[in-house]
C-alpha positions in Angstrom: 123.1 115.7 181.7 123.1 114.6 185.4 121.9 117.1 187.8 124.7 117.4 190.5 124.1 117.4 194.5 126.2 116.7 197.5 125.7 114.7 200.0 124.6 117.3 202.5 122.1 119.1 200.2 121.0 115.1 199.2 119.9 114.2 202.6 118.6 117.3 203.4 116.2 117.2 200.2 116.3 113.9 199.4 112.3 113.6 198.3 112.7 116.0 195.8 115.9 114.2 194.1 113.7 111.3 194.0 110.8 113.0 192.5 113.8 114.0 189.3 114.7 110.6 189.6 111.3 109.5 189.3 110.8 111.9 186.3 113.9 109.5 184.3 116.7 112.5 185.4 119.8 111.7 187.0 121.6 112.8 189.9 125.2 112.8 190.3 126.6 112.3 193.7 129.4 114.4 195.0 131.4 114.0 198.3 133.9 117.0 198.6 133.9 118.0 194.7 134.3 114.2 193.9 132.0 112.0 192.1 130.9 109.2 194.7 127.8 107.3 192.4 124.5 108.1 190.6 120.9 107.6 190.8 118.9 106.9 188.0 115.5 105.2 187.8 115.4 101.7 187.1 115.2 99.9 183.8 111.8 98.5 183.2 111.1 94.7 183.5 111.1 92.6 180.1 107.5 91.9 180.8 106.7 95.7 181.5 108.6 96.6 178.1 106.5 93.5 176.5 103.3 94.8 177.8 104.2 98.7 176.5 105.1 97.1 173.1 101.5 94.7 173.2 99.9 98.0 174.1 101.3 100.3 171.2 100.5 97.3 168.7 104.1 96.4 168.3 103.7 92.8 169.7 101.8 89.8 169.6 102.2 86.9 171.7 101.7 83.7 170.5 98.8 81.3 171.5 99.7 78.1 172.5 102.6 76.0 171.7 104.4 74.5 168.8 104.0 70.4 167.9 106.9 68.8 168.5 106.0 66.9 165.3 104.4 67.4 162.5 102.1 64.8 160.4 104.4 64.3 158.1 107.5 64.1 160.3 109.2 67.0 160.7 109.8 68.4 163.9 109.5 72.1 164.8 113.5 72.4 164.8 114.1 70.6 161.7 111.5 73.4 160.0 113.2 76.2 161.4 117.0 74.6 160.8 115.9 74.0 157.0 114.5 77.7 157.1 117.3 79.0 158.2 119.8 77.2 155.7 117.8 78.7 153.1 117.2 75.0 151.4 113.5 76.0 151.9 111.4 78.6 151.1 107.7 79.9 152.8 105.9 77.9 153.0 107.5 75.6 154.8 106.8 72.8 153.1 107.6 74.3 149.3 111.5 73.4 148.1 114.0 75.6 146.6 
């Protein structure tokens, strides 16, 4: 539920609104009884969200990078394509 202020009572106590907004409330503008716009907080970046998951132990980023080919010569895409399609099985290398 949005916490509703008008325009006068915003600018005149606008650090405290923030402090709500800051807090992940929202507060619903009003302009003579009508609804003019919102403040909210702002969404977290994908890395801040990817650091909060690394931190919970949710998420583990990879090391390094994939071949681009493998000694017996299959890409990286033709793995994951044959994966997919369910032709293959884990490991990778082990037919259906």
């Amino acid at each position: 539920m949005a916490i509703k202020a008008g325009v006068r009572e915003l600018k005149s106590r606008l650090s405290s609104y923030l402090s709500m907004v800051k807090s992940g409330k929202t507060v619903m503008i009003t302009e003579h009884g009508k609804v003019i716009g919102y403040l909210t907080s702002v969404a977290p970046s994908l890395e801040e969200r990817m650091r909060a998951l690394e931190a919970a132990g949710l998420l583990r980023r990879a090391q390094g990078k994939l071949p681009l080919m493998y000694e017996d010569g299959y890409s990286t895409q033709m793995r994951l394509a044959r994966l997919r399609s369910r032709r293959w099985k884990w490991p990778l290398l082990c037919r259906v």
